[in-house]
C-alpha positions in Angstrom: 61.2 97.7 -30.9 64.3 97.4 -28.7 66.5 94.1 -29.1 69.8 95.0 -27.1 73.2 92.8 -27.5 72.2 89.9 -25.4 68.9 89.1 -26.7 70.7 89.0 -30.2 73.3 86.3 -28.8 71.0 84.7 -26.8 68.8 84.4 -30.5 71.4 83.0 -32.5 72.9 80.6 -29.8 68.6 79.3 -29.8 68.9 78.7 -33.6 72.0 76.4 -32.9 70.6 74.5 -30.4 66.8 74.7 -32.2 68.6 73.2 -35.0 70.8 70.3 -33.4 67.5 69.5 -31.3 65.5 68.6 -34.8 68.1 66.2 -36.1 68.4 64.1 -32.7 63.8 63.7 -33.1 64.7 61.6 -36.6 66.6 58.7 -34.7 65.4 55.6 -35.2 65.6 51.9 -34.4 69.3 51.1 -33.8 70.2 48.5 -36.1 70.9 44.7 -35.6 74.5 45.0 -35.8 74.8 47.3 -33.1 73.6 44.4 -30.8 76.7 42.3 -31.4 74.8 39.2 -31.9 71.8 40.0 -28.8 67.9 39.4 -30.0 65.0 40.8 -28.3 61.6 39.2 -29.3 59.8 42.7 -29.7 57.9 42.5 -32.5 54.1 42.8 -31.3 52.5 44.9 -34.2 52.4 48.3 -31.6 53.8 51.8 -31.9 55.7 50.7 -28.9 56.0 47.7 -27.2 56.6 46.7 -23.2 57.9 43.6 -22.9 60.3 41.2 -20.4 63.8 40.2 -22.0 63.7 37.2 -24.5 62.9 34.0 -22.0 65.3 32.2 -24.4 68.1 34.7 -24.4 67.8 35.0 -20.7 68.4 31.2 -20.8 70.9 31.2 -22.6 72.7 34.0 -20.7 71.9 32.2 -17.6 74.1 29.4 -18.8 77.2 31.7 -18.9 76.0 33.4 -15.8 75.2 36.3 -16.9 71.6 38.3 -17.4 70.7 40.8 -19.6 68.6 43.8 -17.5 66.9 46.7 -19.6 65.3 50.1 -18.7 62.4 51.6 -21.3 62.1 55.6 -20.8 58.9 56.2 -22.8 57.8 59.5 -23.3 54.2 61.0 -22.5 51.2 61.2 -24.8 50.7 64.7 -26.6 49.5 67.3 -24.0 46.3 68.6 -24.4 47.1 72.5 -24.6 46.3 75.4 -27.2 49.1 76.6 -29.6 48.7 80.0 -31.4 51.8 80.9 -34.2 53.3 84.1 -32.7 54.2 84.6 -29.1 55.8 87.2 -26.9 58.2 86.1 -23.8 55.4 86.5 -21.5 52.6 84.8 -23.7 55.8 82.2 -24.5 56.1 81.7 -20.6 52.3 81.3 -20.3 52.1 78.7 -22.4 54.7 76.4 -20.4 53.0 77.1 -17.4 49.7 75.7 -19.7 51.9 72.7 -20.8 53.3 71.6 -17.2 49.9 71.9 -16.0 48.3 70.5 -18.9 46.3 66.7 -19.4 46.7 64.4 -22.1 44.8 64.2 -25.6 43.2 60.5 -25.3 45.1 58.4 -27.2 44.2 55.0 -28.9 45.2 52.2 -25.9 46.3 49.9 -28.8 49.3 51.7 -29.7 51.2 50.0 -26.8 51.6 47.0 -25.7 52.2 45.9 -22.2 53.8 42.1 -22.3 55.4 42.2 -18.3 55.1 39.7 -15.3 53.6 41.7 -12.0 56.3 42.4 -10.0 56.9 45.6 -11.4 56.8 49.2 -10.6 56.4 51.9 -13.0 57.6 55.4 -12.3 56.6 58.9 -13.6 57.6 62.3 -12.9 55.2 64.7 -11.0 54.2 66.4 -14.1 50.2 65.8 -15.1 51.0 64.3 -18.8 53.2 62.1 -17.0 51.3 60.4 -14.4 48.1 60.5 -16.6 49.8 58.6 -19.4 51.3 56.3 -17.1 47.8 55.6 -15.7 46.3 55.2 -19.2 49.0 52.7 -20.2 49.3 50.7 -17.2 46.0 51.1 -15.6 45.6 49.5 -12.0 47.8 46.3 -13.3 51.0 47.5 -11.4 51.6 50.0 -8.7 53.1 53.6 -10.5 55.5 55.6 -8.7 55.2 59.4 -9.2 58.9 61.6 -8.2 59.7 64.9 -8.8 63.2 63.7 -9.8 61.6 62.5 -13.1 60.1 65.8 -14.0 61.2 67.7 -17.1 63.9 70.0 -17.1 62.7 73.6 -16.4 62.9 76.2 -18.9 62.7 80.4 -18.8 61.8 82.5 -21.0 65.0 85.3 -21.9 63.6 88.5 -21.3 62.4 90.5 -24.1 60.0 93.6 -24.9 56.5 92.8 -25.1 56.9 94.2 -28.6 58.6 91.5 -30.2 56.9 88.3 -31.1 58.0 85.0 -32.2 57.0 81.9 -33.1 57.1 79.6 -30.0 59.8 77.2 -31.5 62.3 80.2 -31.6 61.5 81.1 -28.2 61.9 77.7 -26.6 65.3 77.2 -28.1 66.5 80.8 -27.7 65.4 80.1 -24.2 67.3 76.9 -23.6 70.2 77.6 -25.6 70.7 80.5 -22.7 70.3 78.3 -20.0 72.1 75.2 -21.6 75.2 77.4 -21.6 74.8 78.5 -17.5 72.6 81.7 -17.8 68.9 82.3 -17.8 68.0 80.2 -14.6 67.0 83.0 -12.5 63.9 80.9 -10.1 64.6 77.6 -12.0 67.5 74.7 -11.7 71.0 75.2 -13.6 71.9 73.4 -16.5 74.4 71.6 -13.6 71.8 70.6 -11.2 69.2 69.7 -14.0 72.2 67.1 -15.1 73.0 65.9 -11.3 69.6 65.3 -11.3 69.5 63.0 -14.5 72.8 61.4 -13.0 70.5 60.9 -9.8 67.6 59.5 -12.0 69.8 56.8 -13.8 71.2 55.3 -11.0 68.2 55.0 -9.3 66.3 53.2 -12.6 69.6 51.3 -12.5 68.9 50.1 -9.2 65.4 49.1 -10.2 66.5 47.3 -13.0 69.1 45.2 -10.9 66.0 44.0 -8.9 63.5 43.4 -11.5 65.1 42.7 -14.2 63.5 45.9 -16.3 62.7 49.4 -14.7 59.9 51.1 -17.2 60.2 55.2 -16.9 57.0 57.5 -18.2 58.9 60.5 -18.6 60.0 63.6 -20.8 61.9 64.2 -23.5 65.3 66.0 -22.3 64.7 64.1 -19.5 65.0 61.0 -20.5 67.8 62.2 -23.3 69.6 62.9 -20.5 69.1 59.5 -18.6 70.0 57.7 -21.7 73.0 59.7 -22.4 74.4 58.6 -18.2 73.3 54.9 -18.9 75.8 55.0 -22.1 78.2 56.0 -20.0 78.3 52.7 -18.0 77.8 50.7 -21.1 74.2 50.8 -21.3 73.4 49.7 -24.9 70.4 51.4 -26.8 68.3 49.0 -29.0 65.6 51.5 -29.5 65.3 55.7 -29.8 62.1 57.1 -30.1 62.4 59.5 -27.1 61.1 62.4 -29.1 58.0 60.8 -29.8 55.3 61.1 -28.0 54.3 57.2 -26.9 57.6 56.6 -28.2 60.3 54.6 -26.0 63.6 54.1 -25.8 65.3 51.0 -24.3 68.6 50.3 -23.2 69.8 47.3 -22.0 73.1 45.7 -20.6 74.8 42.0 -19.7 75.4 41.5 -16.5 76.9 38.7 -14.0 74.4 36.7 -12.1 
């Protein structure tokens, strides 16, 4: 077996990232202080739950005139593809082809909750598991928006001999710890256009949410770690994280003037 001097860099920079990439999947609801005094009625008894601002605390807003918009970037149900344990880059390459073109598992319609008026678009990335869960979710009630700006960031397996084999986890992150620091995107986007792209994505969801009042995303996980992390930027509040989780949302909302 031949591992030359990049393959062990690219290896231990993977084990960074593999490991930063666990801790941010435990976030969890952000808590009440963090609102500075706001109060969503969200509480519906569903793993996650699609809802319209508080009618009351719009009222209330509107009497200082101001209005309170929010964005939900939900994550797709669990793709329906085969996992073995060990993996060479190929196989490891194979099986991300398998996932992008992969459907959903059927998944229990109970775990979310969809509480919106009908003036509403969703949108979804071009991805299968994306469009499919948005579908399940949201059935024929309101039109759905597919874009390839939505999609997932890409990732490429680092070359390696077909000798060595790894458990897919250390591929993945040896993978897109390469490419998160500007090598390894041979055929794919760079980590810089994968983050214009993300820039492009929130403004538009932005924009949505300016006109309806929420914009609802069925998206990915970087992806919409990504979206999040621009909407911060222009003081986009988070009230929920569970972008890790498959059916899992998280919203951010913001005050606006009327």
């Amino acid at each position: 077996m031949i591992v030359n001097h990049t393959t062990i860099k690219t290896i231990l920079i993977g084990i960074v990232v593999f490991s930063l990439w666990g801790c941010s999947a435990q976030s969890h609801l952000s808590s009440e202080k963090d609102l500075k005094g706001w109060s969503l009625n969200m509480e519906c008894g569903t793993f996650t739950c699609i809802t319209e601002v508080d009618s009351a605390l719009q009222a209330d807003l509107a009497q200082r005139g101001k209005k309170m918009l929010q964005i939900y970037l939900i994550r797709h149900a669990k793709p329906n593809v085969k996992k073995n344990f060990l993996y060479s880059a190929d196989e490891a390459q194979q099986y991300v082809f398998n996932y992008n073109s992969a459907t959903i598992v059927p998944f229990d319609s109970k775990l979310v909750t969809v509480r919106l008026q009908k003036q509403h678009n969703i949108y979804c990335s071009s991805l299968p598991r994306s469009q499919e869960t948005a579908l399940e979710i949201f059935g024929d009630q309101f039109p759905i928006v597919c874009d390839s700006i939505f999609r997932e960031f890409e990732i490429r397996m680092v070359d390696a001999t077909s000798f060595l084999k790894l458990p897919l986890p250390f591929w993945q992150a040896f993978s897109r710890g390469s490419w998160l620091l500007g090598f390894n995107h041979r055929g794919i986007e760079s980590h810089k256009e994968a983050k214009q792209r993300a820039m492009q994505a929130a403004e538009n969801l932005r924009k949505v949410a300016e006109e309806e009042g929420t914009a609802i995303l069925v998206a990915h996980g970087m992806l919409n770690g990504a979206i999040k992390s621009e909407l911060e930027k222009q003081d986009w509040k988070p009230i929920q994280k569970q972008g890790h989780l498959h059916l899992g949302a998280t919203i951010l909302v913001k005050i606006v003037d009327l």
